[in-house]
N, C-alpha and C positions, 0 to 999 in steps of 0.2 A: 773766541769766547765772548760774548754779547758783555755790553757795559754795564757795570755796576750805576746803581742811585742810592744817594744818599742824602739826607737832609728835609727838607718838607718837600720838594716834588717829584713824583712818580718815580719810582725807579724799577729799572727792569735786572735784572741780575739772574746771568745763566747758570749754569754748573759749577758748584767752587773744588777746583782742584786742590785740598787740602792735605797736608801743608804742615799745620800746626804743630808744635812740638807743646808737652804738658806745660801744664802751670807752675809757677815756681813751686820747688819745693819749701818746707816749712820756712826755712833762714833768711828766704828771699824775697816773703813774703813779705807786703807795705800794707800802711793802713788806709782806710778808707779816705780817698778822697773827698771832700766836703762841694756840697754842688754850687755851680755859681747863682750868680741873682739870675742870668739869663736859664740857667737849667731848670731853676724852680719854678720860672712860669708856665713849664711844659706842662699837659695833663697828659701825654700818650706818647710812647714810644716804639721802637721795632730797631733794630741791629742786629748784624748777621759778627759774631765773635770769632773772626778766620783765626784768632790766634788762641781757640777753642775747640779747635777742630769742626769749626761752623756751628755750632750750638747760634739758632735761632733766638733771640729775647725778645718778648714782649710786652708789654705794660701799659698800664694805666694809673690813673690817679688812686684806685681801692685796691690792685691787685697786680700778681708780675705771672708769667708765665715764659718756658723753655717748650724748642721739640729741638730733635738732637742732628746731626750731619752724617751723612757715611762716614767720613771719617774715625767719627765719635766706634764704630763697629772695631774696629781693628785697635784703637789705641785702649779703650776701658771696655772689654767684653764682659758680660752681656750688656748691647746698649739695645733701646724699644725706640719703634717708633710712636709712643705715649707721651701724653702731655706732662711736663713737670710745670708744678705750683711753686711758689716763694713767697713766704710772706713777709708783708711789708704792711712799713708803720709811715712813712711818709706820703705825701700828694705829688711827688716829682718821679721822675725817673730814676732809678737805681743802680738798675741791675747790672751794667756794664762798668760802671764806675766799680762797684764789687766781686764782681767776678776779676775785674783784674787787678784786684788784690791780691789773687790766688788763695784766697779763704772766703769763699761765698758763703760756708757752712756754719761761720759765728757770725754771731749777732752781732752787730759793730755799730750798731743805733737808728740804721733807715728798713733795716731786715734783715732775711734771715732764708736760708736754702736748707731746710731738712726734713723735706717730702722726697722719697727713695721711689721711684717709678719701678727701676731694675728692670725684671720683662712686663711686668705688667703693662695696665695703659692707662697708667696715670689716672688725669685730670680730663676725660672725654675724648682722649684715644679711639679708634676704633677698628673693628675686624671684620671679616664674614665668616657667621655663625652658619657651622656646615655637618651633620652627622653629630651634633652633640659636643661640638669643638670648635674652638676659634681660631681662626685662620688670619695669621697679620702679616703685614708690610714688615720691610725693612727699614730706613730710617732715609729722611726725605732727602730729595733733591731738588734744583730748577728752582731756588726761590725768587721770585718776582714780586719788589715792594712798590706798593699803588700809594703808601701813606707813611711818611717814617716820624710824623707828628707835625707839631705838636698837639696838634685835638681829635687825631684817630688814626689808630694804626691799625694797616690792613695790608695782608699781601697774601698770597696765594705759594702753595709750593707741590709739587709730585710726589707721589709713593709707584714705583716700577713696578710692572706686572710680578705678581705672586701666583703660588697655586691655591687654590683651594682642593686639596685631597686630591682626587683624580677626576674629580668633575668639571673642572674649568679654569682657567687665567684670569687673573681680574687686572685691574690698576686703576687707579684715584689721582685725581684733580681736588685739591681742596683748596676754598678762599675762606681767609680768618678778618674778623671785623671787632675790634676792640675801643670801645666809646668812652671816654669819662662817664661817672659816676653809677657804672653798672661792674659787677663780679661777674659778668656771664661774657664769655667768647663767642660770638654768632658765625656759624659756621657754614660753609654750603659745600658738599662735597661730590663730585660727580665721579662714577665708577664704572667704568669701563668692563665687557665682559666678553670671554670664549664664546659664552652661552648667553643666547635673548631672554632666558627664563627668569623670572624674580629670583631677588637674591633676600636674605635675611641677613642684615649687616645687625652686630652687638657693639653697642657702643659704651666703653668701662670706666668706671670708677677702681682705682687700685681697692684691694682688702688692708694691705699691712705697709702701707706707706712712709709711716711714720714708728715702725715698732712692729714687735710680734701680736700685738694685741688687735682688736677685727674695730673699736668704736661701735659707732649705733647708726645703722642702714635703715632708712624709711623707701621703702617701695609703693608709689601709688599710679595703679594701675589707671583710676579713670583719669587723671591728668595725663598722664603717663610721663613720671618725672622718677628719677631717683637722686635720693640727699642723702647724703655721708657726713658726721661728725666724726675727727678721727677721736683715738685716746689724746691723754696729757701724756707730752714726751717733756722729759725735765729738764727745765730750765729753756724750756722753747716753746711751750704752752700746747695747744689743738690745732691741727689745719682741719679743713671741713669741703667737701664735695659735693658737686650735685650736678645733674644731667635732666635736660627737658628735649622729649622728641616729640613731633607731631601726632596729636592723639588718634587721628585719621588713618594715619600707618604706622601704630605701636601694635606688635603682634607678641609682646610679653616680656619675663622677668627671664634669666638663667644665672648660672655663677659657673665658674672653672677656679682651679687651685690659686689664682691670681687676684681676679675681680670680680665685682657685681656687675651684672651686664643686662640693660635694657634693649630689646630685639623691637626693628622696626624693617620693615618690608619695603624694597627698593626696586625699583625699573632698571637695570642696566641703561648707561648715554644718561639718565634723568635726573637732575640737580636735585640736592633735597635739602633743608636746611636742617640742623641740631644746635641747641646750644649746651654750653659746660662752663661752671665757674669754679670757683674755689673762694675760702676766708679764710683770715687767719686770727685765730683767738688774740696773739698780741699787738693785731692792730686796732685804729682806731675804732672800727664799724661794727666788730661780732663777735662778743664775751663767750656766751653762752649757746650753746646748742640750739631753744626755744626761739631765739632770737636770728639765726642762720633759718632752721625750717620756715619763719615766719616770711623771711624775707624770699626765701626762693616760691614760696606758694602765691605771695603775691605779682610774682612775676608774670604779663601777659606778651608773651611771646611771639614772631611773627614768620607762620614761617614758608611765606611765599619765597621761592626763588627771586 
């Protein structure tokens, strides 16, 4: 099995044979650990939680994010290969100090984990959009970290061939790039196919994330972005979404029972970049809805391979 990295230089990390047994239950649960002087000068993070059943974390200074392990399939079914959000109220790293608490789901002062991905796909998840249906991955493998911080966390990890219907096999390569002082993940993902033919990849925002209730979806086509404020879930306040693809190869809006889904037109072998953020009403940066849309529209995007 290829070596793990850990710490600020490159690390290459092959397949995690996982492993993990659950999180404590309720009794054995501890509180959050308090981060040291050296933790809080971090602004970016990335950890792979083997005793999580490989749940992937990533972070930055304004924002946290999850994708999940195979493992994660078999111990809490249904697991997605979608993006989970966390929101967070500090500028350090978190996530790992709080997940092994074994109660990531209360608030305990630096954040808070109660964005439900379930099958959907999250926070910029994505699929190929085939017959009117989304077509997804299973949950990643093969992560390789280029950056474990402290001022940008980036690594790359697989999704195994899938079908799409009976038209072809695909598989994904994705690299993730997470910078201080931005909510957007810069994404590039290259997709492999059965078929030379273009593909229509959808890429989602969940619907009911956070509740049974849908929030407020802005769709704009000549950008070609989609923004998501969710509802107020009590006593945890709004998470908020939003996805930008290259206006050059945005071929439209759809939805299925899950998510909102922005369709953009792909070469099979051809890298393409997307980005996906998220906020959280109880952190520092994004009260209000007007104030999330403003900021994603200001965003100008780049999205050369």
């Amino acid at each position: 099995m290829p070596e793990a990295r850990t710490g600020r230089g490159a690390i290459a990390v092959g397949a995690i044979a996982l492993l993990a047994a659950p999180l404590a239950l309720a009794q054995d649960r501890k509180p959050l650990r308090p981060a040291s002087a050296e933790e809080q000068t971090a602004r970016a993070a990335v950890s792979i939680a083997d005793y999580r059943f490989g749940d992937l974390l990533f972070e930055n200074d304004r924002i946290a994010f999850r994708i999940y392990g195979r493992p994660l399939e078999a111990a809490e079914p249904p697991s997605s290969s979608g993006i989970d959000a966390w929101g967070k109220r500090v500028r350090w790293p978190f996530m790992d100090r709080q997940l092994r608490t074994g109660d990531q789901h209360q608030d305990q002062g630096e954040g808070v984990d109660f964005y439900n991905v379930g099958t959907g796909r999250g926070v910029g998840g994505l699929g190929i959009w085939h017959d009117n249906k989304l077509w997804t991955s299973r949950n990643y493998v093969n992560p390789r970290i280029a950056s474990a911080g402290p001022d940008r966390a980036a690594f790359s990890v697989d999704y195994p061939a899938w079908p799409v219907d009976t038209a072809r096999n695909v598989a994904e390569t994705r690299q993730f790039a997470l910078v201080p002082g931005s909510n957007f993940i810069r994404m590039t993902s290259t997709i492999t196919s059965s078929s030379a033919e273009p593909l229509t990849v959808a890429v989602g925002l969940s619907k009911r994330a956070t509740g049974t209730a849908l929030g407020k979806v802005t769709k704009d086509a000549e950008r070609a972005r989609l923004i998501w404020w969710g509802p107020e879930a009590p006593d945890k306040g709004a998470m908020a979404g939003a996805v930008m693809v290259d206006p050059a190869a945005f071929v439209g809006f759809a939805e299925d029972a899950d998510n909102y889904l922005i369709l953009v037109r792909v070469t099979p072998g051809k890298p393409f970049v997307y980005y996906a953020g998220a906020a959280w009403s109880g952190g520092p940066d994004f009260k209000r809805e007007p104030d999330w849309h403003a900021y994603v529209q200001q965003q100008q995007p780049d999205f050369k391979p």
